[in-house]
N, C-alpha and C positions, 0 to 999 in steps of 0.2 A: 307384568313385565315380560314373562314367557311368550304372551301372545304377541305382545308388538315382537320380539325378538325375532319371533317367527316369519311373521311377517315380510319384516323386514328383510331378512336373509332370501324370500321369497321373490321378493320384488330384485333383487340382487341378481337372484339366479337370471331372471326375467328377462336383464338389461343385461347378461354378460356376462357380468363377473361378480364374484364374492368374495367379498375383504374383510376380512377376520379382526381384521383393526377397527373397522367401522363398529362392525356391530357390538366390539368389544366395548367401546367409547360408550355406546348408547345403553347397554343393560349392565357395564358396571364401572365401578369406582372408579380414578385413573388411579389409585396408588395399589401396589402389591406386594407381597413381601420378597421378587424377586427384582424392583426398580426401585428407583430413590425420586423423591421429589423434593428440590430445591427450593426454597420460596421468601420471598421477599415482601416488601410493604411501600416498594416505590410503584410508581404510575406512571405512566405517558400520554401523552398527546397521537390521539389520533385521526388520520384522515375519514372524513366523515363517508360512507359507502354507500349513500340516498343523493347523492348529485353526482350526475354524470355529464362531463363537460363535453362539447362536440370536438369533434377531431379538426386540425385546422391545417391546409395547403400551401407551399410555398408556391406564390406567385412570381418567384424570381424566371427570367426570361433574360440567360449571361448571353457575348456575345456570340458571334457565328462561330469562332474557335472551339467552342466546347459545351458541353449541353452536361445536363444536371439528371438524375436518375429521380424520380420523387415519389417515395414510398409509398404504400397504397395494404388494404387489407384485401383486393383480388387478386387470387390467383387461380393458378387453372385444373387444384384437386377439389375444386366445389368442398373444400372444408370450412366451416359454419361462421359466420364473419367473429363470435364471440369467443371460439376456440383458437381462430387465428390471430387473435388480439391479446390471446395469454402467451401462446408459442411465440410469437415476434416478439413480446415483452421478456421471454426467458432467454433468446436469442441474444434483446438487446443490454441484458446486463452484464454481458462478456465486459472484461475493462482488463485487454495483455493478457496477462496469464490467471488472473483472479475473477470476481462479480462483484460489481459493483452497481448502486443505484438508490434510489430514494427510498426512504423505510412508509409503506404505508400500512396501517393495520385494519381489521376486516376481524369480524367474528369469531371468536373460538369456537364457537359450534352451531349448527345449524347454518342457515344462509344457500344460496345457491354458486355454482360459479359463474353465473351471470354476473352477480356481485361483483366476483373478481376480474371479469375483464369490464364494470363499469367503473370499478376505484382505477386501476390501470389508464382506462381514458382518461379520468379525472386527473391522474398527477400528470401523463403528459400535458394535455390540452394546457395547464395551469404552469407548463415550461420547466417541467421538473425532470425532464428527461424519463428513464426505467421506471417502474415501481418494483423496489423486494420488498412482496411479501412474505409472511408469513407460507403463506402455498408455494411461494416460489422455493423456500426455503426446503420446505416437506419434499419439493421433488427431488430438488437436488441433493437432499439427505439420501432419497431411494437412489439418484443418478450414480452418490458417490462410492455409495455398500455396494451395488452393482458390478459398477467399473472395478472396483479391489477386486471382489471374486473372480471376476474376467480376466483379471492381469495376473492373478494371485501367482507367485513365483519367479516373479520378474526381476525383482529385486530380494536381497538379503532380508528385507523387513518381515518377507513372508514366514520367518521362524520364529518370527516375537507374537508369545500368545496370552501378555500379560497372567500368566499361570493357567488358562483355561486354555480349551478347544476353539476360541470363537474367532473370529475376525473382530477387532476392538479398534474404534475409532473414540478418538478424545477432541471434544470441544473448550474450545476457549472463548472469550471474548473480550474486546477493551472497554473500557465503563460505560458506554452508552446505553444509552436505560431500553433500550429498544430489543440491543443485542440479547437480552437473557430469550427474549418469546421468538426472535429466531431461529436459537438456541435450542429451545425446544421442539420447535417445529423439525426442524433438522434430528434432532436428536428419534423421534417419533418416526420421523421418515425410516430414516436408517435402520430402525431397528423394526421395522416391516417388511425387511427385506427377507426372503429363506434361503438361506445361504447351503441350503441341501446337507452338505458334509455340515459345516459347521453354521452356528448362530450367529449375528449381528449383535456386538455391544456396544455400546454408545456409555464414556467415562465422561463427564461435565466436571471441568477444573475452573470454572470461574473467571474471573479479570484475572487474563496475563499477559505476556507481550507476544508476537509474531513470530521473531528466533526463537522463542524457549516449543512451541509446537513441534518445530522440527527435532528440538535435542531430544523430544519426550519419544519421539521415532523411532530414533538411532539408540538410544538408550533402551531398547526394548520393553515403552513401559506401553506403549501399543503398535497397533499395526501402522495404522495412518492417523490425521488430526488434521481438525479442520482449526482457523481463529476465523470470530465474526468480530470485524476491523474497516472502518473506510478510512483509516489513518487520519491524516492531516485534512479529509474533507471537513464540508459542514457538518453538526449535530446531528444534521435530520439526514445524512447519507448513512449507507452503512453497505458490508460487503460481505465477502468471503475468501478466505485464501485456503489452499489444499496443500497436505505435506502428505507422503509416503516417506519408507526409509529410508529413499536417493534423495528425497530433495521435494524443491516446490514442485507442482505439476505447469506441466509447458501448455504453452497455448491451444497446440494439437489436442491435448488431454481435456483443456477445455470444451474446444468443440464434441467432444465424443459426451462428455458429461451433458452439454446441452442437448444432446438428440437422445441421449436416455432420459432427463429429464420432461424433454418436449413429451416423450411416448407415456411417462406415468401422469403429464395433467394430462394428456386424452384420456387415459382410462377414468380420472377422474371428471371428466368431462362427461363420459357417457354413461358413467352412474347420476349425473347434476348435483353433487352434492362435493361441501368440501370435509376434508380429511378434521377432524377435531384437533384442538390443541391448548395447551394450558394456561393461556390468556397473558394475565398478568401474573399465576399465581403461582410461576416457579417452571421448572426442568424437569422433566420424565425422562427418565434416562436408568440404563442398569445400575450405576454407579457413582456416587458425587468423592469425587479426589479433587487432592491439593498439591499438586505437582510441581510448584512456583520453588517451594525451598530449594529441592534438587535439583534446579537449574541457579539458583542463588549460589549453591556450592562448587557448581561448576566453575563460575564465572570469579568466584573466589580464589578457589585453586589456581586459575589461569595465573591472577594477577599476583598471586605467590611464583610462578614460573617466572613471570617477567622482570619483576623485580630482583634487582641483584641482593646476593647475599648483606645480613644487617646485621646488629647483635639482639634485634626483636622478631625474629619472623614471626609470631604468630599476630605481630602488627606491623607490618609491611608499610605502612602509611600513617606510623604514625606522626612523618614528619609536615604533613600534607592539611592546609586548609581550605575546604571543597565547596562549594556554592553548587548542590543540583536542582535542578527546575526541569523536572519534567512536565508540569502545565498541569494537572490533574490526573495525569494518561495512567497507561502501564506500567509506568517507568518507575513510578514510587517508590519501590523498596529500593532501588539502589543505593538509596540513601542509606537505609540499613546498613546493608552488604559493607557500607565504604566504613561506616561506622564501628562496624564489627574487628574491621583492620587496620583498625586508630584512627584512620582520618579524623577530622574537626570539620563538621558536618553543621554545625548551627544554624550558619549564614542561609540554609536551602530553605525554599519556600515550593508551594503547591503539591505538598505530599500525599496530599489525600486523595485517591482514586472517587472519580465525580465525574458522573455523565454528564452533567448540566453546565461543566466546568466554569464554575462560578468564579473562581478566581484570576482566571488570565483573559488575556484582549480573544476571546474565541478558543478554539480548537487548536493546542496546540503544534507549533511549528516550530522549529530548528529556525528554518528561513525566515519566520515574520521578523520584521525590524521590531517589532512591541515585544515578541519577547526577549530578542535579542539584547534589547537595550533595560530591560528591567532585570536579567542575571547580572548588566554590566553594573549598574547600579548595586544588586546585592553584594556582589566583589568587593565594589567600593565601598562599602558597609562594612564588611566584615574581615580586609586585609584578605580577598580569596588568592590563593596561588594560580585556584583554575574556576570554571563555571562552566558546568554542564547541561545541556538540556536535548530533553530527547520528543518525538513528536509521540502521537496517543497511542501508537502500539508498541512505540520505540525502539522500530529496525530502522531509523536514523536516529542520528546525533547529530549535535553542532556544537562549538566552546568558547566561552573568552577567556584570554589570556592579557596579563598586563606586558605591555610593552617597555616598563623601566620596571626594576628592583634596585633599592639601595643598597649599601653598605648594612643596615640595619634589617633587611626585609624588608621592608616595607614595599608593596606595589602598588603601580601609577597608571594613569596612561591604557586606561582597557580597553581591546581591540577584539572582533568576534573571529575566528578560526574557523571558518566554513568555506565554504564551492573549494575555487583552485589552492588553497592558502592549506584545508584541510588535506587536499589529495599530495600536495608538497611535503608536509609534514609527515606524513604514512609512509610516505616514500622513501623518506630519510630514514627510517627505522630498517626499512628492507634493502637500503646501498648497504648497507651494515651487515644484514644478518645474511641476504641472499643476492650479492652482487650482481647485475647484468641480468637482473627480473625483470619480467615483462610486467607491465602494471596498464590495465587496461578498464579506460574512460567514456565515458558518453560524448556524442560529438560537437558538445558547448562547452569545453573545456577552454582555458586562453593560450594562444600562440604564446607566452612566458611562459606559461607552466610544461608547454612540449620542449622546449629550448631548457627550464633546470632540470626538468627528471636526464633528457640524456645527455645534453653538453655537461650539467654541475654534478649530477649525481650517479654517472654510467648506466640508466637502469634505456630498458624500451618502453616506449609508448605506443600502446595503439590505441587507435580514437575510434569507437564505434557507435551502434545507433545506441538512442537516448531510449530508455526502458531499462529498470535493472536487471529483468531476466535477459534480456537481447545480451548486456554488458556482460553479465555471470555466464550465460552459456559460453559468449566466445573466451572467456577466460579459462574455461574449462578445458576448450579445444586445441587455443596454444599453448605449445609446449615452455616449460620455465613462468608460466605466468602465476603470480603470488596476490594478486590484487585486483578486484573490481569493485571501479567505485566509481559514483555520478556525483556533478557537484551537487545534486541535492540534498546527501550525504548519506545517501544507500550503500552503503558498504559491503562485500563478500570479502574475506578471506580465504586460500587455500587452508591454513593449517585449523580454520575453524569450520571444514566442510561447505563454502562457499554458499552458506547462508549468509541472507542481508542483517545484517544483526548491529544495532546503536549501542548496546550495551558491551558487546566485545567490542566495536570502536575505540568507546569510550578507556575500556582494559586495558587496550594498546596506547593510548595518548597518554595514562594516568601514570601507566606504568614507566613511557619516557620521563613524565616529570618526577616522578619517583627517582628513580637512576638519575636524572641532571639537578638536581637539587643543588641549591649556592654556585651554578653554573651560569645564572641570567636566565632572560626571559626561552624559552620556547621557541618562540618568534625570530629569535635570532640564528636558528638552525635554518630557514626559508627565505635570508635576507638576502640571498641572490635570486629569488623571485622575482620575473619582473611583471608589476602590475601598472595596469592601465588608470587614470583618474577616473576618467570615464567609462561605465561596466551597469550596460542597463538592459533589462528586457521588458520589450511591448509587446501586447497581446492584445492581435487584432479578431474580434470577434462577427462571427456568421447571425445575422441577426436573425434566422430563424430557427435557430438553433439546429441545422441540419447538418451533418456530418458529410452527405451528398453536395453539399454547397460549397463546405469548405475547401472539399478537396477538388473538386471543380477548378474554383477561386485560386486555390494555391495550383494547380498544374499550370493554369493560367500563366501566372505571375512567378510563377518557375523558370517557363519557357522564355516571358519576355527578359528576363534577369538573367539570364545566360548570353542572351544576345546582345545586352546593353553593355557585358564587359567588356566585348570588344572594340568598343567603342570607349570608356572610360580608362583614361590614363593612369587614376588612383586606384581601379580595379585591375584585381588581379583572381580567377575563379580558379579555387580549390580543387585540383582535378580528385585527387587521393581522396575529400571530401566522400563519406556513404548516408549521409542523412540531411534533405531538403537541400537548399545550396548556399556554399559556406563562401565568401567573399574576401580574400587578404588585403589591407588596407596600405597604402606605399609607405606612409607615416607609421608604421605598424600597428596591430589592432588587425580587426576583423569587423565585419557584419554577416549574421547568415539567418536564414528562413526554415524555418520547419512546419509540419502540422504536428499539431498533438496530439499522441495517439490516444486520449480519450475524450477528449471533446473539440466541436466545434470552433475551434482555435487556431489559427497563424500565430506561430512567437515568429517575432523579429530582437536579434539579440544584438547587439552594437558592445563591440568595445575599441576604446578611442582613446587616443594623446587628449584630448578635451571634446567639450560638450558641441565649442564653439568650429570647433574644426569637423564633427559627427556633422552635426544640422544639415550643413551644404552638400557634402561627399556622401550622405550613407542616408540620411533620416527622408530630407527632401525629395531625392529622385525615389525613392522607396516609396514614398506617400503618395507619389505620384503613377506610382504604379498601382498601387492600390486602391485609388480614386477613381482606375476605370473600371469598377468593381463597387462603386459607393453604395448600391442601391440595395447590397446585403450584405454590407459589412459595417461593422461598427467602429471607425477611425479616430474617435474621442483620444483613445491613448497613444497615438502617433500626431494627431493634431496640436496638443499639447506644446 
């Protein structure tokens, strides 16, 4: 074993460079007695790394208005087509301010990185957009140790040393079975890094939610923390979110972690070899913590603050019977937590943390109508006062509330509290506590909900772009603003450090119904809201799935839609409007156009006095715009 060692270090010198990690992997054990390994007995499904599919060209040819850019692996540093086909795949996992992309897997050890830019072919070419690998994962463990030591100072986090000297990052992930071996990989990366002054540690806390990363920040229980999360995607997506002290990391941050990322797979490039890593069989890491309770207690305390005085505080709810559905996700213990503080928690279903999420219609959503409608049914099971549900990382929430209560208790009539109905409801708590707040929205919000927040309830509205970091950041920068929130039901708080968090949502809804108990429904607080019958979004797709096409397509169909207002009597164009173009409708209502900022998507969002009055005024001439465009777009769901 000494002479391969040798060897090998030899051949290292040869090519460049010598990685201590490497060789370490090859002549000994991965476990030590100064790291923990984690390990489990579930399995996954992986992409096969012996078929490599061909690359394939968009043939679209739009009109003479505008021309399409169409990606290609030449460029003009003569860098090696296999190498440029890992850096464009780490490029292309950016998704706002996080990484996001299809989970593919590839060998724990040995293999080449030929490998990995042929499994990369493979998931594109097969229309699956990114591949994160595992290698992707390893660099951007090394991008993120990196980048800390480079900023080190920058923020207050810099003084949290979890009791040692080291720079200490904490992993999370939500139950996707995939997440734990990215996990590692990340964990491995990171802790390869030489931090000179001080060492890289890497703490793995298991399934937990996306807010509680950041509390563990600010709480000094590390420097930074990453969650491996693709939320509300498919199964087989998966991602990455970055926390420091201050907050999520901004997009800018992004790009700088990609170009350290991009420079460690060269170096792993021109050794030809990939980094080792612990397959199925668990997390290498300095340290395995459980950091979920201490944010459990946080979120408890809150809802002791909110709650008015009772003759039980140390059960705050115990007048309260609660329906949670978090879908399998993160969200699980809330159940507990409500438990803990009397709630009557029975009625709740899908408690069990499960990647495979066996028990709900898919991955779940706040927004899907199937889940929606199966808490509305557990309510009605079990007389719920309320019914929660949060999506798989559970920095949103959504609720049903019954619309009657009798004489007796008894509720009726359940109705779901999400998009503008939830951002109304928030809002009403804040005319209350912080008069003439700015409470500041994504820009598909409904012309009713801009007319209660400031004719019914004195507060300001501002409508910006659709992203919840986009939302959060300008919330930060106007003064008096208490609120960012998108109707998807991404949430920031001020008084909760303007993290997106479904769980303090949920704190703040719970805790109104708490305090208005034997007052009627909830829903009665938002009953000068005025909603439209009609409240639909179409999602018109690029049928090559190109991002270049898309936006091509929409500047297109931008351009002509600003001109046709002039002409259209029912139209009226949103000047105020800062995302895609937003259309006022004479009948009241709106239509308006966006791209989406991560995938090759047009939403078209209509909201209408009727379906039958949309068609002609808003759906028709729209289709029609889009139909000179048929040739890469997919119009099934406006055809409709």
């Amino acid at each position: 074993m000494k002479n391969n060692a040798s060897l090998l270090i030899l051949l290292l010198n040869v090519i460049g460079r010598h990685r201590q990690d490497v060789v370490t992997a090859f002549v000994s054990p991965i476990t030590s007695s100064s790291r923990c390994e984690y390990t489990t007995t579930t399995t996954t499904t992986s992409l096969s790394v012996n078929k490599e599919a061909s690359s394939t060209t968009s043939s679209y040819s739009p009109s003479a208005s505008f021309d399409t850019f169409q990606a290609t692996e030449i460029d003009a540093s003569n860098t090696p087509p296999n190498l440029q086909t890992i850096l464009t795949s780490l490029k292309e996992l950016k998704s706002g301010s996080d990484l996001r992309g299809t989970y593919a897997a590839h060998a724990n050890s040995g293999g080449t990185i030929a490998n990995i830019s042929h499994l990369i072919k493979q998931v594109k070419g097969e229309g699956n957009g990114a591949a994160l690998t595992p290698f992707a994962s390893h660099c951007f463990g090394v991008a993120f140790a990196r980048w800390l030591l480079q900023h080190e100072g920058d923020d207050d986090a810099s003084n949290h040393k979890h009791g040692t000297n080291a720079l200490t990052i904490c992993i999370g992930r939500d139950p996707r079975i995939h997440g734990e071996r990215l996990a590692d990989a990340f964990a491995r990366g990171a802790e390869s890094v030489d931090g000179v002054t001080k060492p890289v540690r890497v703490l793995y806390t298991g399934v937990t939610t996306t807010p509680s990363m950041y509390e563990f920040c600010r709480a000094g229980k590390c420097d930074a923390a990453i969650i491996i999360t693709a939320s509300h995607l498919p199964e087989d997506k998966n991602g990455i979110k970055f926390f420091s002290g201050s907050g999520g990391l901004d997009k800018e941050d992004i790009d700088e972690l990609i170009v350290l990322a991009q420079e460690e797979a060269t170096e792993w490039y021109n050794t030809g070899i990939m980094p080792p890593s612990s397959g199925n069989a668990g997390v290498l890491c300095s340290e395995l913590v459980n950091f979920l309770p201490y944010y459990k207690q946080t979120l408890k305390q809150a809802i002791g603050r909110e709650v008015d005085p009772n003759p039980n505080p140390a059960k705050p709810l115990s007048n309260l019977n609660i329906v949670v559905n978090p879908g399998n996700g993160s969200g699980s213990f809330f159940s507990d937590l409500l438990r803990e503080l009397g709630a009557n928690v029975a009625g709740s279903l899908h408690l069990t943390p499960d990647g495979t999420f066996p028990d709900t219609i898919g991955v779940p959503n706040p927004e899907k109508k199937a889940m929606v409608e199966e808490t509305m049914r557990a309510c009605e099971a079990s007389n719920a006062d309320i019914g929660v549900m949060f999506d798989t990382d559970a920095d949103r929430s959504g609720f049903v509330l019954p619309r009657s209560i009798d004489a007796n208790g008894v509720c009726s009539s359940y109705e779901p509290l999400n998009k503008n109905r939830l951002i109304a409801l928030l809002s009403v708590i804040f005319s209350s506590s912080t008069p003439g707040a700015t409470v500041v929205t994504d820009s598909t919000t409904s012309e009713g909900l801009n007319t209660f927040l400031e004719k019914k309830l004195g507060l300001k509205h501002f409508r910006y772009l659709r992203g919840y970091a986009n939302v959060i950041n300008k919330a930060k920068e106007l003064q008096g603003s208490e609120m960012a929130i998108e109707t998807s039901g991404h949430c920031a708080l001020r008084e909760n450090g303007w993290i997106d968090d479904g769980t303090f949502t949920a704190v703040k809804i719970i805790a109104l119904l708490a305090n208005s108990k034997g007052k009627g429904s909830l829903l009665d607080l938002i009953s000068e809201l005025e909603e439209m019958p009609f409240d639909e979004e179409f999602r018109v797709k690029a049928t090559d799935g190109s991002l270049e096409t898309t936006t091509a397509v929409f500047e297109s169909v931008s351009k002509s839609l600003k001109e046709k207002c002039n002409a259209e009597d029912q139209w009226t164009l949103d000047e105020d409007n800062l995302e895609g173009v937003r259309v006022r409708l004479s009948s009241g209502g709106f239509f308006m156009i966006r791209q989406s900022l991560h995938d090759p998507v047009i939403s078209l969002q209509v909201e209408s006095v009727s379906e039958e009055y949309a068609r002609p005024v808003a759906l028709s001439p729209l289709f029609k715009l889009f139909s000179e465009h048929a040739s890469v777009l997919d119009l099934s769901a406006i055809e409709k």
